[in-house]
C-alpha positions in Angstrom: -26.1 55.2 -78.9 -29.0 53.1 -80.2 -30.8 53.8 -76.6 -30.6 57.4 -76.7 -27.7 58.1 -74.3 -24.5 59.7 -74.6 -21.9 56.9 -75.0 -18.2 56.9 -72.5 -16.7 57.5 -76.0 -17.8 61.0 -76.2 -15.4 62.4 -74.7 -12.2 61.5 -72.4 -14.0 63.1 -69.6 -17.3 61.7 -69.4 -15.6 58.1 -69.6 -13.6 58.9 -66.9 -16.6 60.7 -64.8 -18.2 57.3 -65.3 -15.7 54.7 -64.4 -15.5 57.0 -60.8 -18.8 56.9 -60.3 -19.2 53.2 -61.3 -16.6 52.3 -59.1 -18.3 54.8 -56.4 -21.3 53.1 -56.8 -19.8 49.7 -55.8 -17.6 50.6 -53.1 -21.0 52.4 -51.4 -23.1 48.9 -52.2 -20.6 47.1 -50.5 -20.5 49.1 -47.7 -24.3 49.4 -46.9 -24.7 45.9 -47.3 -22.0 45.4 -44.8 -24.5 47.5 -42.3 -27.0 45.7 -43.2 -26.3 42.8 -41.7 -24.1 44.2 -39.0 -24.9 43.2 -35.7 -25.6 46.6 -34.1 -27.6 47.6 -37.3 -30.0 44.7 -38.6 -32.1 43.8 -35.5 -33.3 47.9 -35.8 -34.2 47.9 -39.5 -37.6 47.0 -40.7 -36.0 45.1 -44.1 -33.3 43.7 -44.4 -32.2 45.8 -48.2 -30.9 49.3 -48.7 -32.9 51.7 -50.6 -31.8 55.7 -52.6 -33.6 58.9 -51.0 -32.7 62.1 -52.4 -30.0 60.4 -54.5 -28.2 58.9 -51.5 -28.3 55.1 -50.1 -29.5 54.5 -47.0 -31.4 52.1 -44.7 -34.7 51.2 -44.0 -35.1 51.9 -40.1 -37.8 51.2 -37.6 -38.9 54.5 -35.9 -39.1 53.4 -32.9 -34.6 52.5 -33.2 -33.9 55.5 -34.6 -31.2 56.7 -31.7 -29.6 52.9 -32.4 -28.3 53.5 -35.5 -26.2 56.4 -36.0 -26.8 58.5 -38.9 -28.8 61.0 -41.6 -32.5 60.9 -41.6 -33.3 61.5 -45.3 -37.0 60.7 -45.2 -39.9 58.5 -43.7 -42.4 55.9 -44.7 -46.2 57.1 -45.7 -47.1 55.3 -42.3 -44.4 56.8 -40.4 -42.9 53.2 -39.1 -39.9 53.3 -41.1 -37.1 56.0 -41.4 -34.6 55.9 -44.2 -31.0 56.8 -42.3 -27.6 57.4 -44.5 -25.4 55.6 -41.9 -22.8 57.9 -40.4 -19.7 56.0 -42.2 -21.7 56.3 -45.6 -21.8 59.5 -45.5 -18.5 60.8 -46.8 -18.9 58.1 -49.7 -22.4 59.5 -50.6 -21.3 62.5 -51.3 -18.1 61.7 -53.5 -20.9 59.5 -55.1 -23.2 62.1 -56.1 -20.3 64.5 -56.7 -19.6 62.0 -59.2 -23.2 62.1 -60.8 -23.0 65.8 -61.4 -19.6 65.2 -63.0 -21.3 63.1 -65.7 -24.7 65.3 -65.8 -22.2 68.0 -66.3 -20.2 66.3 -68.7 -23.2 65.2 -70.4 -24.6 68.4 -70.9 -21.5 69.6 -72.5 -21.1 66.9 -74.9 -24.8 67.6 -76.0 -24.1 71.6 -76.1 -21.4 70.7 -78.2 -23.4 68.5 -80.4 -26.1 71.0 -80.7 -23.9 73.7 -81.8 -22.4 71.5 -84.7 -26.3 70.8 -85.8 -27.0 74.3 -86.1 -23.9 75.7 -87.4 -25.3 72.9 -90.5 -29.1 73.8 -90.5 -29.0 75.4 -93.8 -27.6 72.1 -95.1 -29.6 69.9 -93.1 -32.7 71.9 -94.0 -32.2 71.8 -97.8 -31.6 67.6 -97.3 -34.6 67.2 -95.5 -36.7 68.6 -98.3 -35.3 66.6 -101.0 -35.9 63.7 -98.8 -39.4 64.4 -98.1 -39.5 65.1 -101.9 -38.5 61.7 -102.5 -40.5 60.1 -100.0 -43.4 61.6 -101.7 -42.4 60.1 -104.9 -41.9 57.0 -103.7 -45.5 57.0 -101.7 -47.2 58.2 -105.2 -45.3 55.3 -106.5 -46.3 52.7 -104.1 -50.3 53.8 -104.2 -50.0 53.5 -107.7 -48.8 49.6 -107.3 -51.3 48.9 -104.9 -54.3 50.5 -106.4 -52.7 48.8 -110.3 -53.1 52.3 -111.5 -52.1 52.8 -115.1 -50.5 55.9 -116.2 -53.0 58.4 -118.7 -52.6 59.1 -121.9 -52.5 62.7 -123.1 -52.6 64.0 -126.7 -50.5 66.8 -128.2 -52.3 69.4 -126.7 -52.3 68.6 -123.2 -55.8 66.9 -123.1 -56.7 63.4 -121.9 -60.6 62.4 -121.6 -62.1 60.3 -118.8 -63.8 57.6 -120.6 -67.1 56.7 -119.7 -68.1 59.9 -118.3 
């Protein structure tokens, strides 16, 4: 597309990979935010948002309440205060999730093999066109100086002979 990416459209897999994972995606928000402000959850976390370590979701959690809150320790603040935990009922969903993102990485990566191949099976082609082009851009570019700088074009005699005047 415009951006760069691989559109849904690029093949019947990929868009399908993508609607899982969108809907993946959404089914996991909803359920960490439900932890979030679940009473045996929020009085132990140090903010009250979810945050992605290592590609999962999990919660921000004081050190100190770390046996309170039942799950995966996936890393830790700089300072040590805070411990980011998968909750234990995530965890299942997380890893459909990023099942889900390799699907589409995979997916991705085979639409773009694909594409490669059909580029170089054409590079002869493709080669020969971008020479003519860069012809023609020159020829336009000698064109435009020659506007710009109201150059006029020389005169030359029969024999292949033109003379600078006043030199």
């Amino acid at each position: 597309d415009l951006n760069g990416e691989v559109r849904d459209a690029a093949s019947p897999e990929l868009a399908r990979a993508r609607r899982e994972l969108s809907g993946l995606g959404s089914d996991l928000k909803r359920r960490i935010e439900r932890a979030l402000t679940h009473a045996d959850v929020a009085p132990h976390l140090s903010d009250s948002f979810y945050t992605i370590r290592g590609g999962r979701f999990v919660l921000p959690v004081k050190a100190d309440a770390r046996g309170q809150v039942r799950g995966i320790v996936h890393d830790a603040s700089g300072s040590g205060q805070t411990l980011y935990v998968e909750p234990e009922e995530t965890v299942e969903l997380n890893n459909r999730h990023r099942q889900a993102e390799l699907t589409v990485e995979r997916e991705t990566l085979r639409v773009l093999r694909d594409l490669s191949a059909l580029v170089a099976a054409n590079a002869p082609s493709l080669r020969a066109n971008l020479e003519r082009l860069a012809d023609l851009d020159l020829a336009l570019a000698r064109g435009q100086l020659s506007y710009d700088l109201e150059g006029v074009e020389p005169k030359v005699d029969k024999e292949g002979i033109f003379e600078l005047g006043g030199l």
